[in-house]
C-alpha positions, 0 to 999 in steps of 0.5 A, spaced: 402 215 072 404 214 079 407 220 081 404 227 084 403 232 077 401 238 082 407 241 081 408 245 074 416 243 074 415 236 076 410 235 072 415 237 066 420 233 068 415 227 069 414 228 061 421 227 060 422 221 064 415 218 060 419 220 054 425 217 054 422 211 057 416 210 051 423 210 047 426 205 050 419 200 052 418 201 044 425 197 042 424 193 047 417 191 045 419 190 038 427 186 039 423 182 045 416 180 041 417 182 035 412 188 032 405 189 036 400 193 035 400 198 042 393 199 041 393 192 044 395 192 051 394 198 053 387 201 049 387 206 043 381 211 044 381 211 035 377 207 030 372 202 033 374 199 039 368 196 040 368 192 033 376 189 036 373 187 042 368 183 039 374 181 034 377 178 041 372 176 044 369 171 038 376 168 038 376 167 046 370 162 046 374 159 040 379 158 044 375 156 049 372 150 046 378 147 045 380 147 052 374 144 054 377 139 048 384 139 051 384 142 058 391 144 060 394 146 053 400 151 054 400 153 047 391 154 048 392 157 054 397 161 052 393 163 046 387 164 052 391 169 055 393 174 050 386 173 046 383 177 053 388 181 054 387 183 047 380 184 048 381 188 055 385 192 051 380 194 046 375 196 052 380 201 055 380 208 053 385 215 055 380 221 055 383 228 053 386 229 060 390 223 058 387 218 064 385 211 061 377 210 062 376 201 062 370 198 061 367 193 066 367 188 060 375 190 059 375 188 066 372 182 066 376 180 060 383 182 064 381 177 070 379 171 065 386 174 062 389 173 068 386 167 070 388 163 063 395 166 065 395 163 071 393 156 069 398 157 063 404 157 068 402 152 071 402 148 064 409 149 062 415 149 064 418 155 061 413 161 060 413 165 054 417 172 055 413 174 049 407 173 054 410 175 060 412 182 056 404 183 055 401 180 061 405 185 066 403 191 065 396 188 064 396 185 072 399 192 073 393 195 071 388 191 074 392 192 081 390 200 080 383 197 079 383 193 085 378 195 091 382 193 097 390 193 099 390 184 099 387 184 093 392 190 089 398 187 093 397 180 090 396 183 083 402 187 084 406 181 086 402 177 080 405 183 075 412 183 079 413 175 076 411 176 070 416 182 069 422 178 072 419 172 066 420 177 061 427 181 064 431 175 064 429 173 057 431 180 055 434 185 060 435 191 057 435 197 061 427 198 060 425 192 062 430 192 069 427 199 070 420 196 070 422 191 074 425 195 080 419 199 079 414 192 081 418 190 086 418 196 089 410 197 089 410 189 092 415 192 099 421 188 097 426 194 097 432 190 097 431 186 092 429 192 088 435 196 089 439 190 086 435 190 080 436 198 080 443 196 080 442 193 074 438 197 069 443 204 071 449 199 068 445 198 062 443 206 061 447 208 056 448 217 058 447 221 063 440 223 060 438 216 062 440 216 068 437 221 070 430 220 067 430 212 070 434 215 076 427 220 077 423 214 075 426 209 080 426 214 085 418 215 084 416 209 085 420 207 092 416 213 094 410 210 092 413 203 095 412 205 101 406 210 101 403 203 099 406 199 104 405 204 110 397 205 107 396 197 106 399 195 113 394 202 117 389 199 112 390 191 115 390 195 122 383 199 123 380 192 119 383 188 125 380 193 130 374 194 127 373 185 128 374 185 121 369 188 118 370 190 111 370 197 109 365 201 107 367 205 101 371 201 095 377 205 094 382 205 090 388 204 093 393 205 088 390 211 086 389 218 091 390 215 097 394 208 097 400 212 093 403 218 092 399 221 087 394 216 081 393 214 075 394 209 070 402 207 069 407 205 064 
């Protein structure tokens, strides 16, 4: 999540916005795509994950074979797509505490994913918002494992469009709300407010409301500290002649945002 826990009262109402949310992300998983296994887009730490990876894997270089055969397939890079992130998937782990563990294999997984993602939009002309529902939250991951702020803010964007694809398909009060939270983190607050105009139409009480409002709420806080850390970021690397960092950080997790760990 992206918030600050360190309070024991806003840790409890955090709760309940992921509650409520959890609610509304099922449904909207299951009218959008249809019913899907949630172990596979974002991990489960029960029965064998290393036995699913290789499950996923073997059907990756399947796929594989046949793009070399018919390169720039849409229905073979869609298949490409979410075969690796099903793979990537089964290498991510949630610890006791609740934070998520990911694999280096996960993650070279999750970059392949995005890599057939990328040559599958460029391959049709109207993206599967199915596609589009799974790929988000997985670009969205790997921009919290990203080492710099250009390459988490490329990744946020990627996430961002991603989502857009899978709202206007569906635009349910979940998929608005998660939408506003992406453009948020990209730095595009205006836009963001308009979208978050629109998913508080589509709340149904005044429990919702005020869950996605404390959500929303969150993740303009997080916009900004990211887009205040990314710009000192850029600064100090322009006055050091360009020379990179020596230490690798997260930037969206500790010091790039109000607080860490992994979201939706």
């Amino acid at each position: 999540m992206l918030f600050d826990l360190r309070s024991g009262r806003r840790r409890g109402l955090v709760k309940v916005v992921y509650g409520v949310l959890a609610v509304l992300m099922g449904a909207s998983l299951f009218l959008t795509v249809g019913p899907v296994n949630i172990g596979e887009i974002f991990g489960n730490s029960s029965g064998s994950s290393t036995d699913a990876a290789q499950i996923y894997e073997e059907q990756v270089e399947r796929l594989e074979v046949k793009l070399k055969k018919d390169p720039g397939n849409p229905e073979l890079l869609q298949s490409l797509t979410r075969a690796n992130v099903n793979a990537g998937a089964a290498g991510v782990t949630e610890e006791p505490n609740g934070a998520k563990s990911v694999s280096p294999e996960a993650v070279e997984s999750f970059q392949k994913a995005d890599q057939a993602w990328t040559e599958y939009l460029e391959a049709t002309k109207e993206p599967s918002p199915g596609l589009a529902q799974v790929v988000a939250p997985m670009l969205f991951q790997m921009a919290e494992l990203s080492t710099s702020y250009p390459e988490a803010e490329t990744r946020l964007q990627s996430a961002a469009e991603a989502q857009k694809i899978a709202t206007e398909a569906r635009p349910n009060l979940n998929s608005l709300a998660t939408l506003a939270r992406y453009t948020y983190l990209t730095g595009d607050f205006e836009a963001a407010d308009k979208i978050r105009s629109e998913a508080m139409k589509k709340a149904n009480s005044a429990s919702e409301r005020e869950a996605v409002e404390e959500f929303l709420d969150e993740s303009e806080k997080s916009g900004h500290a990211f887009v205040k850390n990314a710009k000192a970021a850029a600064k100090a690397e322009k006055a050091s002649g360009g020379k990179p960092s020596e230490t690798l950080e997260n930037p969206l997790s500790g010091g790039g945002l109000t607080g860490g760990g992994l979201g939706e």
